[in-house]
N, C-alpha and C positions, 0 to 999 in steps of 0.2 A: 158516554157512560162514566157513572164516577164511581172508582172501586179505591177497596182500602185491602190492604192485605199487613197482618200482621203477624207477628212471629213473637213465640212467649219462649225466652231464657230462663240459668236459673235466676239472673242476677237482673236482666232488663230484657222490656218488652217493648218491640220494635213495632216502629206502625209507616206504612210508606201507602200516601195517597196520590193517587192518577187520576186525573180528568181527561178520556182520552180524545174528549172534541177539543179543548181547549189545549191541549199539550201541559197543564199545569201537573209541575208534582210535588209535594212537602214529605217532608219528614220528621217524625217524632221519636224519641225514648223515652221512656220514663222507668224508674226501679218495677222491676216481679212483685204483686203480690202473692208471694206462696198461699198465704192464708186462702188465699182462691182466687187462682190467676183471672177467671173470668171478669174478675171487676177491673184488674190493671189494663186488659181489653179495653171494656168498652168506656174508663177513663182515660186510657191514648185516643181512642177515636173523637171523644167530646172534646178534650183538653185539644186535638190539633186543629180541628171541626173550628172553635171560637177561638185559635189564633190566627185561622187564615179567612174568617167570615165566611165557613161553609154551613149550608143548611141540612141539617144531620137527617131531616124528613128525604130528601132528594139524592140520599144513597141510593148505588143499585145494587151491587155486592160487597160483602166482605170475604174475604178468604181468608182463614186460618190456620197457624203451624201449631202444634199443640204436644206440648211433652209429658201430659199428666199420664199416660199409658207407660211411657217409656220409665217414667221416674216411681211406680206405683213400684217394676218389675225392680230396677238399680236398688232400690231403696227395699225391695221387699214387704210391701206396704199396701195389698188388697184383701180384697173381700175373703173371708171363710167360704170355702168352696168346698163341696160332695160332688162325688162323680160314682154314675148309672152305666157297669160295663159287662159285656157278656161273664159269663161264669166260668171260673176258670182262668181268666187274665187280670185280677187284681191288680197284679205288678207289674206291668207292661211299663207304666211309669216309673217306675224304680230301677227294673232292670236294664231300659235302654238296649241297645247294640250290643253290648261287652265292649263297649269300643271306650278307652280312655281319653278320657279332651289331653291327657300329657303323658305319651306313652312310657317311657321312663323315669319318670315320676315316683319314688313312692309315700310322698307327701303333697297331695292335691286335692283340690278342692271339686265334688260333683257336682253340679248345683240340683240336678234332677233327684240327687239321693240325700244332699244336706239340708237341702230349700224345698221342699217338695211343695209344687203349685195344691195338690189335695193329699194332706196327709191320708196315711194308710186307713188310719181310723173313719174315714170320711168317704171310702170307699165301697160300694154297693153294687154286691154281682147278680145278676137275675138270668133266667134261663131264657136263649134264645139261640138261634145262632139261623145264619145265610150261608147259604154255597158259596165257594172263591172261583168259580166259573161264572154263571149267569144270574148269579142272586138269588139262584131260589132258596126257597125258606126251608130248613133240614128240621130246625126245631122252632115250634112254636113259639110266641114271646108269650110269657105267662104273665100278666096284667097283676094278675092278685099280687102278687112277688115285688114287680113295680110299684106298686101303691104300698107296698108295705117299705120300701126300701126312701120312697122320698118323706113317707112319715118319719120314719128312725133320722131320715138328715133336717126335717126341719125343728123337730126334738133337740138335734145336737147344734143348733142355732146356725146352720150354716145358710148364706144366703145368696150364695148362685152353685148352680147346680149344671154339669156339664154330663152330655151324656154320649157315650163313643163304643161302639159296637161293632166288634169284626166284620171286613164285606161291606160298614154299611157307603162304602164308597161305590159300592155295585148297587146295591140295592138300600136304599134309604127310611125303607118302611116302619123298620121295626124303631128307627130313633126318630120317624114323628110323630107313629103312636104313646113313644115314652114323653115328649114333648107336648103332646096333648094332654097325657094324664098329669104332668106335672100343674099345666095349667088349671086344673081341675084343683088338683090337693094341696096347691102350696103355691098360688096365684102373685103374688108377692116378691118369688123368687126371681132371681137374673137366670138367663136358659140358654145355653150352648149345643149345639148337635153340632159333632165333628163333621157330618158329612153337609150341612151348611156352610159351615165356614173354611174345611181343607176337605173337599171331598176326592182324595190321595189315597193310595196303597202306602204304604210305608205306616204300619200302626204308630209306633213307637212317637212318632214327627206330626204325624197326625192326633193323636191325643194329647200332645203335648203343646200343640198350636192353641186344640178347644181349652185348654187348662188354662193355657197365656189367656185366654179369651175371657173365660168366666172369674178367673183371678182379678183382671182391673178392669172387668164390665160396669158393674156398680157406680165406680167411682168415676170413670169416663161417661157414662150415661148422666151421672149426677151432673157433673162437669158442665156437657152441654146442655142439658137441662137448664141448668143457671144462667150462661151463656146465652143461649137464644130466648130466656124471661128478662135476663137483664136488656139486650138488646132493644127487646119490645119495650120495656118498661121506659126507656131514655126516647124511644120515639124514632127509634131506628130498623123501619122497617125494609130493611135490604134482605136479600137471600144469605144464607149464610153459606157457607162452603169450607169444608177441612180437610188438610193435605194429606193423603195418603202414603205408604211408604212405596208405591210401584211409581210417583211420581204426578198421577193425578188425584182430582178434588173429590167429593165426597159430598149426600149430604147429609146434617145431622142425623137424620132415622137412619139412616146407610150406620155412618157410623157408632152409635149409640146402641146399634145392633152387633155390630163387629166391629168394636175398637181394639181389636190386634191386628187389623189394616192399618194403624196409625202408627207404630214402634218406631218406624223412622221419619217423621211427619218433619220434624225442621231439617234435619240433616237434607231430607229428598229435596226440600225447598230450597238450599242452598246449592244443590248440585243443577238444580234451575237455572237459578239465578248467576251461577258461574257460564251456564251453558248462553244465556240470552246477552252478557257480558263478551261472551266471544262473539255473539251474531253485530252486537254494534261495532266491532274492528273490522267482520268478517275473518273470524277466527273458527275452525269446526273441530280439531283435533287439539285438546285441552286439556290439562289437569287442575284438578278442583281442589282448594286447596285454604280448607274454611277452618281456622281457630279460634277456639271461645278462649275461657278463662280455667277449664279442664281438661279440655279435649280437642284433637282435632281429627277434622274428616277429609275423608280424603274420595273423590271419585273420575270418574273415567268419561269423556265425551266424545267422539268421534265422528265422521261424516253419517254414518249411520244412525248417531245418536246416542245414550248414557246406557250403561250395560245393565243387565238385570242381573242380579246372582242366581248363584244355584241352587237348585236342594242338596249339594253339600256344603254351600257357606254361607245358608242365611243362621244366625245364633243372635239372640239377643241377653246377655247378661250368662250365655253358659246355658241357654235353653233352643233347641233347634226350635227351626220356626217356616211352614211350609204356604206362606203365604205369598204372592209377589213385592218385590225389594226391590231398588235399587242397588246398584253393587255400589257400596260405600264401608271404604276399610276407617275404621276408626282406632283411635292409640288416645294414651294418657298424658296429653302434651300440652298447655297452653299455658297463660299468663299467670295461670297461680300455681303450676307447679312447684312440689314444694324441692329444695337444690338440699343435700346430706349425705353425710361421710355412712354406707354401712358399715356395717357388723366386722367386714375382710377389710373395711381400710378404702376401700372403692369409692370415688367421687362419682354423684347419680344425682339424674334429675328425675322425679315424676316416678310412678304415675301420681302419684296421691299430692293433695290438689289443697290449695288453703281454701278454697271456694269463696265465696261469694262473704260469708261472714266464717273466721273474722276477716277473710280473705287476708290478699297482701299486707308486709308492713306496711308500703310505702300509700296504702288507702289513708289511713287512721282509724282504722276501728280496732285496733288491739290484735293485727297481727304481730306476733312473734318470730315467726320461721321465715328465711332466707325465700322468694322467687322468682322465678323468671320476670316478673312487671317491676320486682326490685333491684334487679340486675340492671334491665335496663334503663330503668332512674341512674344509678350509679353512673355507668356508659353516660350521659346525661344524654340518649335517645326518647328518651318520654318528660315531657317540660310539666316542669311546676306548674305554673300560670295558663296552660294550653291543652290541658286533657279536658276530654270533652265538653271540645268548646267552650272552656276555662269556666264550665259547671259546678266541676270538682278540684278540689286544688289538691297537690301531691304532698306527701310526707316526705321531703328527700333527706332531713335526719335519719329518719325511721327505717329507709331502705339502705342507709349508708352504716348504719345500727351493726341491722342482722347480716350486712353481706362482709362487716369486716369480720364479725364474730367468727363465722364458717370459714373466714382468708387465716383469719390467724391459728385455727385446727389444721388447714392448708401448707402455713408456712409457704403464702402466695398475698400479694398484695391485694385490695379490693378491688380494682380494673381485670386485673390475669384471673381472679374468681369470678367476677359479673362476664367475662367474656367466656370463663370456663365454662358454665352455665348453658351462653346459649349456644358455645361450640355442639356441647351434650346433645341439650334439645334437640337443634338444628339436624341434627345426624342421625337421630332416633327417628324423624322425621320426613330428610329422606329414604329413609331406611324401607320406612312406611311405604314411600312413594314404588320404592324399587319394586317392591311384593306386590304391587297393582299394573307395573311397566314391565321391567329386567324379567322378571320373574315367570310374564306372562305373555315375553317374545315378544313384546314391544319396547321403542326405541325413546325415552324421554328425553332427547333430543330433538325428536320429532313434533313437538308439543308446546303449546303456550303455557305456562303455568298463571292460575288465574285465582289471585289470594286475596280472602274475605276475612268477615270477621272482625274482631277488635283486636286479634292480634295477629291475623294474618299479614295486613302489611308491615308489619313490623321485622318478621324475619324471611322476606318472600328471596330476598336476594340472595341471602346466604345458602340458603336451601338451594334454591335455581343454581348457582355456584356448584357446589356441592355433584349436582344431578348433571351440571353442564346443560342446563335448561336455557337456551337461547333469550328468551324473552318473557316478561311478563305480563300478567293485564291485570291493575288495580281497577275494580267497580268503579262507578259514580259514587255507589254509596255503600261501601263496602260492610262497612258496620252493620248495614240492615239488609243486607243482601240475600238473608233466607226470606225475609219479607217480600223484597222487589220477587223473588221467584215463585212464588205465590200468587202474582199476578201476569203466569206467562204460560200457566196450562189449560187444560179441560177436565171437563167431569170427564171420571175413567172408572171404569169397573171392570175385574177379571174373572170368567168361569172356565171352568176345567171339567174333563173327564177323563177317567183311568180308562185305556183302553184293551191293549198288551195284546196288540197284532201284528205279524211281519211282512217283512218285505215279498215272501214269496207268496205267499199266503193273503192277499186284501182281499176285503169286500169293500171294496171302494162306494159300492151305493149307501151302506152301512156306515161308512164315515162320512159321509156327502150329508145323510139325514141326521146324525147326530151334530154335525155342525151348523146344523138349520135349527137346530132344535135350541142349543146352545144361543144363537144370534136371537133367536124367536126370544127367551129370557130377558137377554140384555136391552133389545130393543124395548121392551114393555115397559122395563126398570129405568131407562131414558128417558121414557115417553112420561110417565107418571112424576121423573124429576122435573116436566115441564121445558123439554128438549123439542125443539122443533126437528121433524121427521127430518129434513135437509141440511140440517147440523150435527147428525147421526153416523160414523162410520164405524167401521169394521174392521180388525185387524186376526187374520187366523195363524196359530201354530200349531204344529209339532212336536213333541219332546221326545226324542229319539237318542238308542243308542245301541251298540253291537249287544247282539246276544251274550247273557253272561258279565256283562257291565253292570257297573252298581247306580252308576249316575248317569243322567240324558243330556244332551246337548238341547237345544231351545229353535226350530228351523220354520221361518218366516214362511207362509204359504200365501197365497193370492185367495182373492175375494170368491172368486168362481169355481167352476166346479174342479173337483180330485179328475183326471183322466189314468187309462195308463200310460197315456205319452207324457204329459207332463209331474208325474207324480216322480218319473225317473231325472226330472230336472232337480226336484227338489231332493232325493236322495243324492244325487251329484251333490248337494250343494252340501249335505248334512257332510259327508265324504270331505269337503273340502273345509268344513268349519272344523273337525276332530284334529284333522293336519294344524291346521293351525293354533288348537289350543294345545293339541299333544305332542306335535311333531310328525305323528304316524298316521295313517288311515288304513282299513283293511277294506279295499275295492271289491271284494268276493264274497265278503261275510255279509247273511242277511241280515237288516236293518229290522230294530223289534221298535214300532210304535208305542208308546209307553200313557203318556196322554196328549191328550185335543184342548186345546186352549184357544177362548177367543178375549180379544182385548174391546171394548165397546167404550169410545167416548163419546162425548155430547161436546159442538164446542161451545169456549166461554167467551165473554170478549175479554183481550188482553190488554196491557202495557205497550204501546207505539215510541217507538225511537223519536227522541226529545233532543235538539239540535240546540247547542249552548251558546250563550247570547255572548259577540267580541268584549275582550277581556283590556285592562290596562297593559302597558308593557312589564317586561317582569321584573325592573326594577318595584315598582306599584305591589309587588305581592309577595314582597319581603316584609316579616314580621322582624325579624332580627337577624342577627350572627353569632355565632356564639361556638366554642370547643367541646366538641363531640368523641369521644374515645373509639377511634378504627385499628383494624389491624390493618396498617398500611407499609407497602415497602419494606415487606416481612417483619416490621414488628409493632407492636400496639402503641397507639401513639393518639396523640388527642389535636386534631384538625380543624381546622376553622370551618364552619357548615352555614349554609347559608340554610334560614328555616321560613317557609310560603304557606303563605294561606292558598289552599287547592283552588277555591272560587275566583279567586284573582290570577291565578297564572293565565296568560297568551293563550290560543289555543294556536295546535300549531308548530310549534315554538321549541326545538332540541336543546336540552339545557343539562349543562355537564352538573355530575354530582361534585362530592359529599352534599345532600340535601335531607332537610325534615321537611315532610308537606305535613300541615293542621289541616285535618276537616274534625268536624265535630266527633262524629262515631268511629272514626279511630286517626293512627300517626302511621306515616309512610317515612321507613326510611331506604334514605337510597344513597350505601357507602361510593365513597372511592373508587374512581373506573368505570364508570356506571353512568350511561346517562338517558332521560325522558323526556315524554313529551306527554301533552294533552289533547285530545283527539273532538273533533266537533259532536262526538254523541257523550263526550263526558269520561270516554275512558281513560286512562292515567295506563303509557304502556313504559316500560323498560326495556332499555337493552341491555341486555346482563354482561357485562366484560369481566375480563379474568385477574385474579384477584395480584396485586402486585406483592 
């Protein structure tokens, strides 16, 4: 099979191809085009295609990371959107919970009340309404009322149109009759029914999902539209495939239909590709530890696997969002952070970011402001002549500029300021890490810390230091490494049902048929992706939680049938997952089913472990020597560092630091104390020692 899997940034798009009869794999970057990222696509694929004399006819798959949903919401930047909602809840989206995202706050920012996904104006009530027991129908839906209401929204030029109806997660009738008619009077439009895309109790989370939905439909449906025309049109007729945010793939109709399955499409790729990074060391309990050039992510892997979040922590930009996630904590930390004195005199890094243009000084495109990638220029941790793969060459006037500028407001010389910097970061960072570990009764100690990105290896040590993080895993190719994990799942789709039955009280035949019913779905939606029946499985849950509880816990059930003897297993177990996230469990209190969840993948073929061909000795992968600025032997001091080209290192081979490793998509460095090896499937490990 020969797959490509790529990953679109703001600033660069990543393309990493597998051959996996031959074991061949290349890799490309090339700059983002914003203007429409689909062409910088399917020019990394040709552009690596005719450097390495591959036949672009004899693709089999592509798989893709894609941030155009995510950045439509960050940016606030989609479709004019109406919404079709029972009478009498106009504001359901406005008014939220009463719950404040900053409880003591009284200067904050709502996003659902300052950003409204469908202004008030664009809001249309019609009469109808379902029971909150069994759906049945109390009040008619009145049609005429519908038709008159998508008229008035496509008058006021609005063009997706979402439609969310009390109950209709019990009963779904009256939002596909509205979906019907809409097809009828305004053919044209983009179409959301809540109870399609998050068919959930919880209104508020649920209408607020279809909004995210019909908000960047348009432009994601456009998106791949272009995407799978251009493809065709270059002669690249491979399947395509786009990454979902529960962690599997997707295909265009799938998403084009529900692209707010996609919010976390790179991020999930990345927490892949750290995951499959730990399988070539045989590593399974991980932390994921991916920085861009604004952000970094952070997520959770363990013998069980990468955690899913909950419906109380999936938010995307300040919007809840009740779809499945991966649990992935994100913060405002990376290479273009920008480093400033506030308002109180306080030295800060981040979150606000020079981005991509005019980005750093030390680019040359007319940055100004002090950041993290010009700090450590200064440090002299990132070489002139050797960023990627000596593609780009550095400005080290230009970061030596602005970082004395900020030193002498300082009354701090320009090393104690570029290290102040990533002291900040660094710690902001772990900080991160704790609230996904310490926080959550886990011991990051226990864990490999496994850092991606183009700036991840750059502060991987410090951080591990910091956390008392034993070791680390640098990727193969860490720079592309939400790409490499793009090529290491399955098509995956998730359906759910609101249930809200207890523990003492089951009709077990009742949930036994409605999870038949659920499979009977997925399996069809497989079958019709062109899934062979024997590459089809099944995964069932539970979401449960004590009577009275506002949130459920997520509890793994088997393929076969509900019993009452084993249904008491699985409550045991619910019992013993609450202990552990909460400390407590109440063994006595009955357990309320909340919803039925099955997970349905189809699989893909993957990425096979690729065995690295004997290297020179490590004299042989010495690029130079040169002084490096560490904090060493308690005070900062500038060290003679041996700097290696990664491809040329031994494999093998324990080699003490101060070290710079080049590879092209990003710089590994690895202070003082510290020393690594290169592993035969390509991994780069650390053992973190303690800082002198």
């Amino acid at each position: 099979m020969k797959l490509f899997g790529v990953d679109v940034g703001g600033t660069f798009t990543d393309v990493f191809y597998n051959d996996t009869e031959k074991q061949h794999t290349f890799i490309h970057k090339l700059p983002t085009t914003l203007e429409d990222p689909s062409i910088g696509v399917i020019n990394g694929i040709l552009e690596l295609s005719a450097a390495h004399n591959l036949s672009v006819n004899e693709i089999d798959h592509v798989f893709h990371g894609t941030t155009i949903g995510t950045n439509a919401i960050l940016e606030f930047d989609g479709a004019k959107t109406g919404m079709i909602t029972t009478k009498g809840y106009k504001d359901i989206l406005h008014i939220g919970r009463h719950q404040r995202p900053e409880n003591y706050s009284i200067m904050q920012d709502i996003p659902w009340q300052h950003r409204p996904l469908v202004p008030r104006r664009n809001r249309q009530t019609v009469t109808e309404r379902m029971g909150p027991n069994k759906g049945e129908v109390i009040e008619q839906l009145n049609e005429e009322e519908v038709r008159e209401a998508i008229r008035e929204l496509k008058e006021k030029g609005v063009t997706s149109i979402i439609v969310g109806f009390l109950f209709s997660y019990i009963n779904p009738e009256h939002e596909q009759r509205v979906v019907e008619l809409i097809k009828e009077e305004y053919p044209e439009a983009f179409i959301t029914s809540s109870s399609d895309v998050s068919p959930q109790f919880r209104e508020f989370e649920r209408f607020t999902t279809a909004g995210l939905n019909g908000f960047i439909g348009p432009k994601v449906k456009n998106y791949v539209d272009n995407l799978s025309g251009g493809l065709k049109e270059a002669s690249i007729g491979a399947d395509l495939h786009i990454m979902c945010s529960n962690g599997g793939v997707a295909t265009p109709e799938n998403i084009a239909a529900k692209p707010v399955n996609t919010l976390l499409s790179g991020p999930a790729a990345g927490v892949l590709g750290g995951a499959y990074a730990g399988t070539l060391s045989d590593r399974n309990r991980l932390i994921t530890f991916d920085i861009g050039g604004t952000s970094a992510d952070i997520g959770i892997v363990t013998e069980q696997g990468f955690g899913e979040a909950s419906a109380r922590d999936t938010w995307i930009a300040g919007y809840p969002v009740m779809v499945p996630m991966i649990d992935i904590h994100t913060i405002g930390a990376g290479g273009g952070s920008i480093a400033y004195i506030d308002e109180g005199g306080l030295f800060k890094v981040g979150p606000k970011s020079a981005g991509s243009v005019p980005g750093p000084a030390c680019y040359g495109h007319g940055g100004a402001l002090p950041t993290v990638s010009d700090a450590n220029v200064v440090l002299n941790r990132l070489d002139q002549e050797n960023f990627l793969g000596g593609e780009m060459k550095l400005h080290v006037e230009a970061a030596h500029k602005v970082i004395g500028e900020l030193a002498e407001k300082l009354g701090m010389t320009k090393e104690e300021t570029a290290e102040g910097i990533l002291r900040i970061l660094n710690n902001n960072m772990a900080n991160a890490i704790r609230e996904k570990t310490v926080q959550k009764g886990a011991d990051p100690r226990e864990f490999s810390l496994v850092a991606f990105g183009g700036a991840g290896p750059l502060h991987a040590v410090d951080v591990a230091r910091e956390l008392k993080i034993p070791e680390i895993v640098i990727p193969p190719y860490p720079g592309i490494n939400s790409a490499t994990g793009l090529l290491t799942t399955d098509l995956k789709y998730d359906v759910i049902k609101t249930e809200f039955v207890l523990s003492n009280n089951l009709d077990l035949t009742m949930l036994n048929e409605d999870f038949k019913e659920l499979e009977k779905g997925l399996r069809q939606q497989l079958l019709e992706d062109r899934v062979m029946e024997e590459d089809i499985s099944m995964q069932r849950f539970a979401e449960c939680r004590y009577i009275g509880q506002g949130y459920e816990l997520r509890v793994p059930l088997p393929g076969d049938e509900l019993t009452d003897s084993n249904i008491e297993d699985y409550f045991d177990l619910f019992h013993e997952m609450h202990r552990n996230e909460y400390g407590h469990s109440f063994t006595d209190s009955p357990i309320e089913i909340v919803n039925i969840r099955v997970t349905g993948s189809g699989k893909m073929p993957k990425l096979k472990k690729e065995k690295m061909q004997a290297r020179k000795d490590l004299e042989g992968a010495v690029v130079k020597r040169d002084q490096v600025t560490f904090r060493h032997q308690g005070e900062l001091q500038k060290v003679e560092t041996a700097h290696y080209q990664r491809e040329l290192l031994p494999i093998g081979e324990w080699i003490a630091g101060p070290a710079i490793i080049f590879q092209k998509d990003t710089t590994t460095v690895i202070p003082p104390d510290n020393e690594f090896v290169l592993e035969e499937y390509g991994n780069l490990i650390i053992k973190v020692g303690e800082q002198s």
